[in-house]
N, C-alpha and C positions, 0 to 999 in steps of 0.2 A: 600475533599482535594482541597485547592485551590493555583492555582497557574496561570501564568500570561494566557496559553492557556484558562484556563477552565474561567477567567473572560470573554476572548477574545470573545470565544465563544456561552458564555454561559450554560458550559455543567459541569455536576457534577463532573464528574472524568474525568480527563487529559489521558484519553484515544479514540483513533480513529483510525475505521477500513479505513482502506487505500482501493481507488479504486485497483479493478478486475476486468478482463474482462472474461464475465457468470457469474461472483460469485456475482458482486454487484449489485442485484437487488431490489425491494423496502424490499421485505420481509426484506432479511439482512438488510438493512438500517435503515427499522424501529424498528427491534428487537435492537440494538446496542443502538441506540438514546433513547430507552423508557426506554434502564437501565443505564444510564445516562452517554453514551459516546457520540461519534458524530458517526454516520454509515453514509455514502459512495456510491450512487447511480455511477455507471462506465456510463459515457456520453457514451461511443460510441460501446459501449455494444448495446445502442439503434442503430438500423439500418438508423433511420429519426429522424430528427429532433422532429416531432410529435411524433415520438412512444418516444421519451425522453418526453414528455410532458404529454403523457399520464404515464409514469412511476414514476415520479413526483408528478402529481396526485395520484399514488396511495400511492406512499408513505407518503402525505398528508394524505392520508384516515386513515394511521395507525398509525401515532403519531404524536403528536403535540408540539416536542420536534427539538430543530434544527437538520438537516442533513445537509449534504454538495453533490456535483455533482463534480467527478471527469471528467477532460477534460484533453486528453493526446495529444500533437501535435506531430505527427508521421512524419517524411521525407516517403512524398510517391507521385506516379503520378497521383495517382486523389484521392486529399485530399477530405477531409470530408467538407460538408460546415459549417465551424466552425461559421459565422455570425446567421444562423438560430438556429445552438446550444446555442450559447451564448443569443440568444431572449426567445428559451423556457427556459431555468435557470433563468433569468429575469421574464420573463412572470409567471411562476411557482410560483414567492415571494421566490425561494431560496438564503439563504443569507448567503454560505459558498462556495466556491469553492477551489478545490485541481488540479491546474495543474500541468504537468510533462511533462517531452520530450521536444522539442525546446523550447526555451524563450519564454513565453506569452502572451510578450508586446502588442500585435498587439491588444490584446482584453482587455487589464486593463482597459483600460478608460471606457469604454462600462461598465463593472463588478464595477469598483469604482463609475462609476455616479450612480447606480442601490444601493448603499450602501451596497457592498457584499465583505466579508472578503477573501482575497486572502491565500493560501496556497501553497506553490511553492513546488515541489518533487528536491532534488538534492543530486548528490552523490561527492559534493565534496565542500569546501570552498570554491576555487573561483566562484564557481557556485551558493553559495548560498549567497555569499555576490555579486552578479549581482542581483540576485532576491531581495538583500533588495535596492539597486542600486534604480532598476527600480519599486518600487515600493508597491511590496511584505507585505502581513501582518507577515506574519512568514513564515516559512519553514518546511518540513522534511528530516530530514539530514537521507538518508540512507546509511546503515555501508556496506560492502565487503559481509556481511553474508547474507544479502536480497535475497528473491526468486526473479526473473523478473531482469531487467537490473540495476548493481551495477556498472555501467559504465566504466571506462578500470584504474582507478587510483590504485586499488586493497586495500585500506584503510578500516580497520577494524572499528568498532563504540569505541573500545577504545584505539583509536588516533582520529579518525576522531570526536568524540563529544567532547570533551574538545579543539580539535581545533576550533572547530564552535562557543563553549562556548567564546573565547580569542577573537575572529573576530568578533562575528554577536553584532546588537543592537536589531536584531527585536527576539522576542522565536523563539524557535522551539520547534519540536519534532522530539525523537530518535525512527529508523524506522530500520528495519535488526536485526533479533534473538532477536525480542520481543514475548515472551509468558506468563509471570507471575510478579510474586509481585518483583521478585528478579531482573525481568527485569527493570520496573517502579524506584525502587528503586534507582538501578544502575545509571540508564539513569538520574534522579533527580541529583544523586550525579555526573554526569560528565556537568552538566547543563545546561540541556534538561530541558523543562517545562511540558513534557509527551512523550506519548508514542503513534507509531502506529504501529499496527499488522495488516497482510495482512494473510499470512499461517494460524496462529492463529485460526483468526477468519472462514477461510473453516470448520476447525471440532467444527462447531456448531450446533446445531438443527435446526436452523434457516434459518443454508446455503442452500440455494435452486439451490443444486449441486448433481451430484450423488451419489449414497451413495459408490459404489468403489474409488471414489478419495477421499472421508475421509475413508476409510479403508489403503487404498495407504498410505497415511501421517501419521495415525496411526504405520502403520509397518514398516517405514520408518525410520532411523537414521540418526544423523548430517555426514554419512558417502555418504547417499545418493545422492546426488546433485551432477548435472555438471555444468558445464561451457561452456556451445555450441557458436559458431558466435563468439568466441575470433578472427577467420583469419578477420572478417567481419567492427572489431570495433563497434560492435553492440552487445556485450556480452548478454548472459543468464544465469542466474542461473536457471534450471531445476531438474527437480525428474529424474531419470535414469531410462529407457526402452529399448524395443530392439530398438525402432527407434530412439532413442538418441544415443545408442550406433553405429549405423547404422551412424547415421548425423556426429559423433566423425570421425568415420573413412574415411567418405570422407574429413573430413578436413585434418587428417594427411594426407591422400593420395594425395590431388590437393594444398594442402600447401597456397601457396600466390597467385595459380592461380584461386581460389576457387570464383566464382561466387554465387550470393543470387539466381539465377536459378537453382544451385546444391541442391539445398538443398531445394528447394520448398515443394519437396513432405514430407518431413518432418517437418514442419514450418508453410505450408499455410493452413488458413481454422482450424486448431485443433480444437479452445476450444470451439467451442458448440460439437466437437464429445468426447470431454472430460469430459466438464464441464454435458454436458447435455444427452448427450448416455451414459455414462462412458464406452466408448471407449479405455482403458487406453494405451493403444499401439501406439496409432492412428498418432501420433506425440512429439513433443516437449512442455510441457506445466509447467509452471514459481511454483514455491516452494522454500521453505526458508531453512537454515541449522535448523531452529529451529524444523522442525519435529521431531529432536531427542530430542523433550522437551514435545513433545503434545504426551497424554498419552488418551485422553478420549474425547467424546463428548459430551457434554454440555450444556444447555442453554445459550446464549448472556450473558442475567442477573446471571446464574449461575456462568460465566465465568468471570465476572467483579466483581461483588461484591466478587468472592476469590481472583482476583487481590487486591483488595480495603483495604479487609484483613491481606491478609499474607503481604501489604507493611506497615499495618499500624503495624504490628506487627514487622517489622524489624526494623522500624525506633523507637518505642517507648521501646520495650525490647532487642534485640539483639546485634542491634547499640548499643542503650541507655546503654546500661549494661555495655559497653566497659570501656564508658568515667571514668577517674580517677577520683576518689572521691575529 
C-alpha cells in the first residue's frame, strides 16, 4: 500500500509503532521495521545519552530497514539533556524521529540539518497545525481514545481526523484505538495516510515486557481505562488497578487542592516495576481503550501482514461491493 507516509518514509506499510516508555526497545523496534512498518526506539527510555546510543546500535544490528527514535519533551526540574540525545540519534545515522510533549522547536534545526524526518505527537488541530508551522514533516493526530496523555480537549479520532484532514498540508497519522485492518481502513477513509499503534503493538511476541501486562491487556475491555491527573491538566489514560483506583480517590477527595506530590507514590518510578517486574499494582501505567480489540499475541510480522490483509480486503470486496453498478 502506498501512501504519502510510506513514500515519506520509506516503509511498506503505513503503519508505526508509536514511542513507549520500557516497551520501546530495540527488539520491538526491530521486529516492527523488518515487517515493514516503522518501529520506535523510546529515547528516554535510555537513562544516558550513550546507553540511547548503544540502543540504537543495537537496533542497527537487527534490521536494516528504517526505525525512528522517539524523543518526549517533559515539563520537569532537571530536564534530560536533550542536546546529547539529539547527537546520539544523529550520530546513530537515525533518520526518523517522533517528538511529543512540549513544542520541539529548540532542536529541528539540529534534526533537519542531519536530514532527519520529523514526526510531531499531538492531540489536537491547533497543536498540529503549530508543528506543521514550525516546521514538522507530518504528524500523529491522537484521538480521546489513546492510552498515555490525550491531552484535556477530549476529541474523539472521529471528529478529530477529518478535522486534521480540512487543516493540515503536511500527512499524518491516526493514533488512539488503532488495532486492525478496520482500524487502517477507517483512518484512510477520514484522511490519515496511516496508522499508529502504541497498546497494539505491547501484545506482541516481540514486546520485550512482561508477560502479565500482555496478559492484563488481553483480559482487559474498552471498559477498562481511566482517566488519572484530570485535577493536574496533565491527563492519563490508564488500565485500572487498586492503585489507580487509590490515585482516583485522592483526587476526588483533595479536589483542586490536589498537588503532583499527592500522588507520587502512585505515578513516580512505575514502568520499569511494570513493564519490567510485571509489578501490575505497582502504579499508574498508560493503555489504550483499544484493549477491548486485542484478542491474541502475535508476532510483529504476524500482526501487520493481517492488518495488510483484512484492509486490503475491505477496500477491494466490502467497500467495493457497495458501490452502485
Amino acid at each position: 500500500m502506498k501512501t504519502r507516509i510510506t513514500e515519506m518514509l520509506n516503509i511498506e506499510h503505513p503503519i508505526i509503532q508509536g514511542g513507549m516508555h520500557y516497551v520501546g526497545f530495540a527488539e520491538l523496534a526491530a521486529a516492527v521495521s523488518n515487517a515493514g512498518g516503522l518501529g520506535t526506539i523510546t529515547g528516554l527510555t535510555q537513562k544516558t545519552a550513550p546507553d540511547l546510543a548503544n540502543e540504537i546500535a543495537r537496533c542497527n544490528d537487527m534490521t536494516d530497514k528504517p526505525f525512528a527514535v522517539n524523543l518526549t519533551f517533559l515539563p520537569s526540574v532537571a530536564a534530560p539533556d536533550y542536546p546529547s540525545y539529539v547527537k546520539a540519534i544523529i550520530d546513530g545515522g537515525v533518520k526518523i524521529v517522533e517528538t511529543a510533549g512540549r513544542n520541539p522547536v529548540q532542536v529541528l534545526p539540529y534534526l533537519k540539518d542531519a536530514g532527519i524526518t520529523v514526526i510531531h505527537k499531538c492531540t489536537s488541530v491547533r497543536h498540529s497545525l503549530k508543528a506543521q508551522e514550525i516546521g514538522c514533516d507530518a504528524v500523529s493526530v491522537d484521538g480521546f481514545e489513546c492510552g498515555g496523555h490525550p491531552g484535556e480537549d477530549d476529541i474523539p479520532n472521529m471528529i478529530l481526523l477529518p478535522r486534521a484532514a480540512d487543516e493540515l498540508e503536511i500527512p499524518f497519522v491516526a493514533s488512539g484505538g488503532m488495532a486492525d485492518g478496520r482500524s487502517l481502513v477507517a483512518a484512510l477513509a477520514m484522511g490519515a495516510e496511516g496508522m499508529n499503534m502504541g497498546t497494539r503493538f505491547m501484545v506482541t511476541q516481540e514486546a520485550p515486557i512482561h508477560e502479565r501486562v500482555k496478559q492484563a491487556i488481553l483480559a482487559a475491555t474498552e471498559l477498562d481505562t481511566r482517566l488519572v491527573m484530570r485535577s493536574l491538566r496533565n491527563t492519563e489514560r490508564v488500565l485500572t488497578n487498586t492503585a489507580v483506583e487509590r490515585l482516583l480517590a485522592k483526587e476526588k477527595e483533595l479536589g483542586d487542592n490536589i498537588e503532583f506530590e499527592d500522588i507520587m507514590e502512585e505515578v513516580a518510578g512505575v514502568y520499569p516495576k511494570v513493564m519490567l517486574d510485571g509489578d501490575m499494582d505497582s502504579g499508574a501505567w498508560s493503555c489504550g481503550m483499544v484493549a477491548g480489540l486485542i484478542n491474541d499475541i502475535p508476532s510483529c510480522r504476524e500482526l501487520i501482514d493481517r492488518i495488510m490483509v483484512e484492509a486490503d480486503g475491505l477496500i477491494g470486496q466490502r467497500l467495493g461491493g457497495m458501490r452502485a453498478a
